[in-house]
C-alpha positions in Angstrom: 7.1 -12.5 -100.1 9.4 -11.9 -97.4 8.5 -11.5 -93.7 8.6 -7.8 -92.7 9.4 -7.4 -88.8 8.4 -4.0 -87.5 9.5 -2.1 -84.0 7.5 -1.4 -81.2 7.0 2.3 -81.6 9.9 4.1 -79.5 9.0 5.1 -76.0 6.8 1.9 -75.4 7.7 -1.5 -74.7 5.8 -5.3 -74.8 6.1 -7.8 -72.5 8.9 -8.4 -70.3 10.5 -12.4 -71.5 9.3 -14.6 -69.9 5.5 -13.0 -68.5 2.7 -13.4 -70.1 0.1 -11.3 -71.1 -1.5 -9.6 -68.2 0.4 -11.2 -65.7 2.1 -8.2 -64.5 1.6 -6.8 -60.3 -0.9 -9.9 -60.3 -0.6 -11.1 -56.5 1.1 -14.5 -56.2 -0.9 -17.2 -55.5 0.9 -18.2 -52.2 0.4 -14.9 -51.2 -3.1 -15.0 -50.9 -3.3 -18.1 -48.7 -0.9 -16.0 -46.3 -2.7 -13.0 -45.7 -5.7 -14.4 -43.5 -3.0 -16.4 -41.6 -0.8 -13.0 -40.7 -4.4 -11.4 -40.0 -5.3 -14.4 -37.5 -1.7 -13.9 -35.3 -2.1 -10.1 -34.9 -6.0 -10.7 -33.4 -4.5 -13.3 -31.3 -1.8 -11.3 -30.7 -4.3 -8.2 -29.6 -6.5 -10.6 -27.2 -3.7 -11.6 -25.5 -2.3 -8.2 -25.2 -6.2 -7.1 -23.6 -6.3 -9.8 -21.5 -2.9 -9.2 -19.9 -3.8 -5.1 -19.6 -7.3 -6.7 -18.2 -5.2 -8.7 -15.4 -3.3 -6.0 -14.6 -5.6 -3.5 -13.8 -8.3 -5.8 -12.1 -7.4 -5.7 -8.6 -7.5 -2.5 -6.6 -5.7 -2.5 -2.9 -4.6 -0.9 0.3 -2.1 -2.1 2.9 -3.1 -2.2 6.7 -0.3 -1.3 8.8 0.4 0.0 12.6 2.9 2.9 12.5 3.4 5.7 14.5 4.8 8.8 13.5 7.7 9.6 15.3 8.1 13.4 15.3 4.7 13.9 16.6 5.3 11.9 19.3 8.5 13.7 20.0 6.2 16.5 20.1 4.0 15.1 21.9 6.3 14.3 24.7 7.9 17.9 24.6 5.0 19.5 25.2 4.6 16.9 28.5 7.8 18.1 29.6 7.3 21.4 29.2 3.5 21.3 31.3 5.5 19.2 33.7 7.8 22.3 34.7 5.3 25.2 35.0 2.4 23.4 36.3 2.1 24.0 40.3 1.0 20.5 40.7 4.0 19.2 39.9 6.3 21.7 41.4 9.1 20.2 43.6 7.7 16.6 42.6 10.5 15.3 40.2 7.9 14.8 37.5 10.0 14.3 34.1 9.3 12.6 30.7 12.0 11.6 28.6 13.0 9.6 25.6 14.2 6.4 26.9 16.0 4.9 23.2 14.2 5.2 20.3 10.7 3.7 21.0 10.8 4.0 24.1 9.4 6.9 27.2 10.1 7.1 30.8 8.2 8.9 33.1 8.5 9.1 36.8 8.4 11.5 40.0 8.5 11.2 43.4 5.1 9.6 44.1 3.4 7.4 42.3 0.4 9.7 42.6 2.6 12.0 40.5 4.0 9.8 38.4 0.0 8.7 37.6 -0.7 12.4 36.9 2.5 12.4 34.5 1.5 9.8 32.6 -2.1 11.1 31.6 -0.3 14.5 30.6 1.5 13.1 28.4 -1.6 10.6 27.1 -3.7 13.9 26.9 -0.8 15.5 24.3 -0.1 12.7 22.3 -3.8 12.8 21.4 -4.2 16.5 20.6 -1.2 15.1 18.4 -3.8 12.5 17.0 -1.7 9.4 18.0 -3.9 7.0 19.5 -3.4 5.5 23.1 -3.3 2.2 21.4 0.0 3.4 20.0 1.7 3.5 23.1 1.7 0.6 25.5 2.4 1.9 29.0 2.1 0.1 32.2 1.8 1.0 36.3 4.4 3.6 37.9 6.4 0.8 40.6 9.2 2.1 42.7 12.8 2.6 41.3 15.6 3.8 44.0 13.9 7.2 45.6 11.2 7.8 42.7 8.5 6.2 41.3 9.2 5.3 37.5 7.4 3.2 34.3 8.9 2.7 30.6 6.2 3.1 27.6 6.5 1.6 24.6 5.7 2.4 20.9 4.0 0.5 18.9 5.2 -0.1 15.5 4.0 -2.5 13.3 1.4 -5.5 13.3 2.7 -8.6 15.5 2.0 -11.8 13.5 -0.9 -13.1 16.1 -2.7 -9.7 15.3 -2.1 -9.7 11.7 -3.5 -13.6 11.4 -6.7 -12.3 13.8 -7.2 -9.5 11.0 -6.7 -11.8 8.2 -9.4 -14.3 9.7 -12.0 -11.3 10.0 -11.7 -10.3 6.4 -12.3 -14.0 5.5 -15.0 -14.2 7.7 -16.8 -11.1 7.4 -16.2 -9.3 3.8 -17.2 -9.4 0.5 -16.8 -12.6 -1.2 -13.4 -12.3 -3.8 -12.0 -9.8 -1.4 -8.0 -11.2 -0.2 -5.3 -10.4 2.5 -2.2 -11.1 2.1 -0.1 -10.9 5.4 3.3 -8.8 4.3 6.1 -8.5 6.8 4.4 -6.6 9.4 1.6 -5.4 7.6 -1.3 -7.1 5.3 -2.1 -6.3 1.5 -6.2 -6.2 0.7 -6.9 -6.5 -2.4 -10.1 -7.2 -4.4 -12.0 -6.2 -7.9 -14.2 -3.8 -6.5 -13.4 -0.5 -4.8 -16.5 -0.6 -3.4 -15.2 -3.8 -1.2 -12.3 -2.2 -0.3 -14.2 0.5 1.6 -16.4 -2.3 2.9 -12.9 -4.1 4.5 -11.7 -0.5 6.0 -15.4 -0.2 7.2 -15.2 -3.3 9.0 -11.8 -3.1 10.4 -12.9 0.7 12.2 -15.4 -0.9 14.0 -13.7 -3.9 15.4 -10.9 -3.9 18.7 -7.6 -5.7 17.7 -6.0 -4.0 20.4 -3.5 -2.0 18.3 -3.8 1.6 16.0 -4.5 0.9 12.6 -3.7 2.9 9.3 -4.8 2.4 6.0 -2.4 3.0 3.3 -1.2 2.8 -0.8 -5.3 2.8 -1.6 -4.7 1.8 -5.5 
């Protein structure tokens, strides 16, 4: 008898050529070896991505620095001026205070008893203005033509024998791990702890370096 082929029904379909049976959306074998490999980069690829976060945040800081601000002392000296004129004392005495550049304050009068008295008016308003003495580096009235004069100076910014005398008392005296850095005319502290930090500024209050010290950019 002959062979009788027969359809597959319509709407249905057998094998694509060329697969076999139940090979079809069956994952390739080389796939399968991949996969852990992909898996093991992106948890590499997170640690690192932690550790540099980690590294970036670890340190806290704040900068030391010696700066005065400029319109309170202008302030300051206005105010000297101003006493200078309507006290009695210092009536008919020649007693001024003035800008002398732009770090820079001359005082002077007649005497040098006067020009004395000048000077501590002008001290006494520059600290109601909370700029500390150690700010302005004034020295003794000497005579100049008919009066008595003397040129203070500002004090802005850390010289480098101060900042290396600071430097060696943080070494010396803080918390192990904590740094300075001297910057320019000013030193970065930096360390893990916060708690150091406040430990450094602690220290630094209580010792005499012979200038004003701020304490800045706490991070």
């Amino acid at each position: 008898m002959p062979t009788v082929l027969q359809t597959a029904p319509f709407g249905r379909s057998g094998n694509l050529p060329g697969c076999a049976a139940g090979s079809v959306n069956r994952p390739r074998r080389e796939d399968t070896q991949r996969r852990p490999a992909t898996s093991n980069r992106l948890g590499t690829l997170a640690a690192c991505g932690e550790m540099r976060l980690e590294a970036q945040v670890a340190d806290s800081s704040f900068d030391v620095v010696s700066k005065v601000d400029r319109q309170e002392v202008d302030n300051a000296v206005n105010q000297a001026a101003k006493e200078l004129g309507t006290r009695f004392d210092f009536r008919n005495t020649g007693a001024k205070v003035n800008w002398s550049g732009d770090e820079a304050i001359t005082i002077q009068a007649e005497t040098e008893d006067r020009c004395k008295a000048a000077i501590d008016v002008l001290k006494e308003k520059l600290v109601k203005r909370s700029i500390s003495l150690k700010a302005f580096d004034v020295g003794e009235p000497a005579p100049s033509g008919k009066v008595y004069k003397v040129t203070g100076q500002l004090v802005q910014g850390i010289a480098a024998d101060k900042a290396r005398q600071i430097a060696k008392a943080i070494r010396d005296e803080a918390p192990r791990g904590v740094q300075a850095q001297i910057q320019g005319d000013q030193l970065r502290v930096s360390a893990k702890k916060k708690d150091d930090l406040q430990a450094v500024i602690a220290l630094l209050k209580n010792k005499d370096f012979g200038i004003a010290l701020q304490f800045t950019n706490y991070r």
